[in-house]
C-alpha atoms as one frame of an Amber mdcrd trajectory, in Angstrom:
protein
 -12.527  -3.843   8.363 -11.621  -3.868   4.647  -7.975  -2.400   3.628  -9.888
   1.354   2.402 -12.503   1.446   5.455  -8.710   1.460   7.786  -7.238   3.895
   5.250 -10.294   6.395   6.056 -10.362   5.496   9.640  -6.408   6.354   9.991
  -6.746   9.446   7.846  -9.652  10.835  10.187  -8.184   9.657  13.493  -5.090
  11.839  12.548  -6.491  14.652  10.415  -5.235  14.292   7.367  -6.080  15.507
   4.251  -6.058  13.544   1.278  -6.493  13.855  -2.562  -7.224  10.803  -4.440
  -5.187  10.024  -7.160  -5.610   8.161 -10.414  -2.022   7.200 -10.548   0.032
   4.086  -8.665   2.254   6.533  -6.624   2.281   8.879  -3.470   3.380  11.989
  -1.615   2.936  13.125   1.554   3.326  16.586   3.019   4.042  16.298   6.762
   3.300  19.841   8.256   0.112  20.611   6.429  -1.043  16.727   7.337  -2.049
  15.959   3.758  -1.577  12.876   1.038  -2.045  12.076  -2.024  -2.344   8.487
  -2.532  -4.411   6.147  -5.079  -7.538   4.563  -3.968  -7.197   1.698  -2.280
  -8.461  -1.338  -4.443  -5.418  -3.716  -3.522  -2.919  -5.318  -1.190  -0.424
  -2.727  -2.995  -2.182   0.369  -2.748  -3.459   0.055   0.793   0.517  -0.621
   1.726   1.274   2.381  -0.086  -1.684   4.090   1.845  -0.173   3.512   4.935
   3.486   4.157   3.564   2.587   7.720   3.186   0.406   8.202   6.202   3.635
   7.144   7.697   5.570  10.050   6.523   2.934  12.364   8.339   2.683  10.546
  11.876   5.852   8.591  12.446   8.838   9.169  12.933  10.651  11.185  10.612
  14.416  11.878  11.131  17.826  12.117   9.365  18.285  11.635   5.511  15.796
  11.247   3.003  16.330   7.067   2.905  16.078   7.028   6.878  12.500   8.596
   6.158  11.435   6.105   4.078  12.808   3.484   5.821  10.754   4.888   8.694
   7.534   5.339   6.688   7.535   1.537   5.372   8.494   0.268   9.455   5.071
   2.562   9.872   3.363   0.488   7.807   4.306  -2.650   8.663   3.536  -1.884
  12.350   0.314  -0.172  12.089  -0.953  -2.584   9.095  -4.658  -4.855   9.526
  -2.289  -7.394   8.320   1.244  -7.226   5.894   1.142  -9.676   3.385   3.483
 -11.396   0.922   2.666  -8.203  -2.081   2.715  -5.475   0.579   6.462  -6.973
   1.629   7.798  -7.228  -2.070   6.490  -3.585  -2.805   7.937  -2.079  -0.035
  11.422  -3.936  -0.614  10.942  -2.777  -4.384  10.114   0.871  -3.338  13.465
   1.058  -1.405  15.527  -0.390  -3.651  14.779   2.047  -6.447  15.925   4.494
  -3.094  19.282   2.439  -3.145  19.708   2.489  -6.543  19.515   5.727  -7.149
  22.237   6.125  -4.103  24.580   4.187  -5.893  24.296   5.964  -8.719  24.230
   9.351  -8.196  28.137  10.884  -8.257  28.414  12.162  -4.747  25.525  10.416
  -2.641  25.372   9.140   0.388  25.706   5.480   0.189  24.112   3.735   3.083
  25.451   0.845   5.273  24.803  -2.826   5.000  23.115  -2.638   8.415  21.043
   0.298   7.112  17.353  -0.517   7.969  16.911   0.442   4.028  19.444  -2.418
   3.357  17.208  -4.947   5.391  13.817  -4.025   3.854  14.873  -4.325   0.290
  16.152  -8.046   1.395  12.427  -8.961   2.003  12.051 -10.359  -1.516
């Protein structure tokens, strides 16, 4: 099964919508089960596939870093296989998440034994 045939296959098991986008990025909307993700050509795009299918079927609690956190442990877990690119993206996706923690006057700052912490230490 290539990387796009499982993104189908996931996104019809669990009935989600999707609109294809022509841009490198994502969103997902949880309660009306829809996506909008690139196509998937790549190692990146399929992990960012399955990052936001993540946000619609896992689990999905506490603050907005928890969630993504959540999303990228859904990808990992339900991936055909989670390579070396699909690692570093996910590590650089949260870390733009930290980032913008530390920077912002007021924020929550997470833990060092935040899960978020421990993906962006994958590259």
């Amino acid at each position: 099964m290539t990387y796009a045939e499982h993104i189908e296959a996931l996104l019809a098991e669990h009935g989600i919508a999707v609109e294809w986008r022509d841009r490198a990025n994502g969103r997902a909307w949880r309660k009306p089960r829809r996506v909008a993700i690139p196509r998937v050509k790549t190692a990146i795009t399929y992990a960012l596939a399955l990052h936001e299918i993540g946000h619609v079927v896992g689990p999905q609690t506490g603050r907005r870093l928890d969630r993504e956190a959540q999303a990228w442990r859904w990808a990992e877990a339900n991936a055909i296989e989670w390579t070396e690119p699909m690692i570093r993206s996910a590590a650089r996706n949260i870390t733009t998440y930290l980032r913008w923690c530390e920077r912002r006057r007021g924020a929550w700052i997470p833990p060092a034994d935040h899960d978020a912490r421990r993906i962006a230490e994958w590259i």
